[in-house]
N, C-alpha and C positions, 0 to 999 in steps of 0.2 A: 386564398388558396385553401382547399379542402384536404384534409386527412385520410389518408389511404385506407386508416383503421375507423374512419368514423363512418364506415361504410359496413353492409355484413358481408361478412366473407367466408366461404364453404371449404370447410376441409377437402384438399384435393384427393386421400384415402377414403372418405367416407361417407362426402356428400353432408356432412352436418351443419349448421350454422357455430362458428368457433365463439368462443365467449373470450373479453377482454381481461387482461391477467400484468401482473409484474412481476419479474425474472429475476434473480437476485446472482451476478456474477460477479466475483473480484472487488464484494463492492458496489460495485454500480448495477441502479437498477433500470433492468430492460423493460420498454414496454412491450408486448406481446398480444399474442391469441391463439387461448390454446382451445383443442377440439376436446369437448368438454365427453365425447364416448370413445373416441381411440388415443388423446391422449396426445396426437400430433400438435408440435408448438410452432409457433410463426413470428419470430423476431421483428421488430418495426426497422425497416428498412433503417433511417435515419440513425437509430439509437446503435445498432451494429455497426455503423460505420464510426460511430466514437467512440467504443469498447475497442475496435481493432486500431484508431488511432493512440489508445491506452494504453494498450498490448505492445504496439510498435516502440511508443515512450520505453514505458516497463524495460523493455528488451534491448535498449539501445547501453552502450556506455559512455560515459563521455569525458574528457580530459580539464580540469578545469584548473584555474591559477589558485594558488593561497596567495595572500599577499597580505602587508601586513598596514592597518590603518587603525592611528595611534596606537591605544595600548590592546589592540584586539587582531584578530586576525578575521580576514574576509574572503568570501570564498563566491566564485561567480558564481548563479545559475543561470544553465542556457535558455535563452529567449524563447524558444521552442517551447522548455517546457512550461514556463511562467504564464507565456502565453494560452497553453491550454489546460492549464487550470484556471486561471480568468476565465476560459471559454465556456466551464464546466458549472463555473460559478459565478452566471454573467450581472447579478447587482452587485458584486464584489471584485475591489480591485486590491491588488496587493501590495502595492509600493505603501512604501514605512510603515505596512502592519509589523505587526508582532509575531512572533513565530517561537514555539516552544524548538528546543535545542538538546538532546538527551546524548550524552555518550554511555552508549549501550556496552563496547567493547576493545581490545585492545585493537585499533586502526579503524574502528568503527563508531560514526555519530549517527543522530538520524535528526530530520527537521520536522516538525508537525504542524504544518497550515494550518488545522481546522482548530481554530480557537474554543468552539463553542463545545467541543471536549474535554472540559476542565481533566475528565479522570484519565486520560491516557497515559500510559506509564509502560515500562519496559520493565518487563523481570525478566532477567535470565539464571542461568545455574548450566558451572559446567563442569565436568572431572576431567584429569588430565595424567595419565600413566607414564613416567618418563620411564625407557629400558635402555639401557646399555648392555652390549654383548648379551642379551637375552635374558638377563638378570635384571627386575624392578628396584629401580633405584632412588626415585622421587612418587608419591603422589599427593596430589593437588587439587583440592575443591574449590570453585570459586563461585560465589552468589551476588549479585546486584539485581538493584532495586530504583528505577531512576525518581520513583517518586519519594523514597527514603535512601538518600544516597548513605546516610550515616549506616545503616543495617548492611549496607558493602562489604563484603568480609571474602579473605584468602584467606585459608588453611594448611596450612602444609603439615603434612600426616606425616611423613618423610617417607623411610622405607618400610616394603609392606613384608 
């Protein structure tokens, strides 16, 4: 079966022959054609309908169990999404890889599949004004680092 884009195809504004191009959304890269004099772009059929099944993932929530095995706790992920990230990454499959594991914040972790990014890391930095009755009564800097967890630090300024 032949490729839609392995054919030439005319800008429908301007009559030109479009040149072959990559997209860069979210991440993921679309393949494209864009009209190299007005500028008009042409999504490849295919690659838009994984982007909007991304989008859809992205946008979903989902309820999942903690549960506890041995001295660890485990936590499902739905099939759905496991499955298409396999899909994304089809000579890779994921069962008993390795997966980095960062807790970024208070009720927040995050998982990192792509191994082959050793440098990913989470900095954050936040300030936090506590006021009673309109009067500043606490504030509070807090920084992390998940690649230097030791440089972690809470500050308590107290009242300003």
């Amino acid at each position: 079966m032949t490729d839609i884009f392995d054919n030439t195809i005319l800008c429908k504004e301007c009559n030109t022959a479009m040149k072959k191009a990559q997209i860069e959304k979210n991440g993921f890269l679309l393949r494209a054609l864009v009209c190299p004099k007005c500028g008009d772009k042409l999504i490849h059929p295919i690659d838009e309908k994984e982007f909007e099944k991304f989008v859809d993932l992205r946008n979903k929530e989902y309820n999942v169990k903690m549960r506890m095995v041995g001295n660890s706790y485990a936590v499902s992920i739905p099939k759905e999404i496991v499955s298409f990230m396999n899909a994304m990454n089809v000579h890779k499959k994921m069962m008993n890889d390795m997966v980095r594991l960062c807790f970024e914040d208070f009720g927040r972790v995050s998982l990192n599949f792509d191994n082959e990014s050793k440098n990913s890391r989470v900095v954050g930095a936040r300030e936090v004004h506590i006021v009673k009755n309109g009067k500043p009564v606490l504030h509070v800097k807090q920084f992390a680092d998940s690649a230097n967890p030791k440089n972690n630090k809470t500050q308590v300024l107290g009242e300003k």
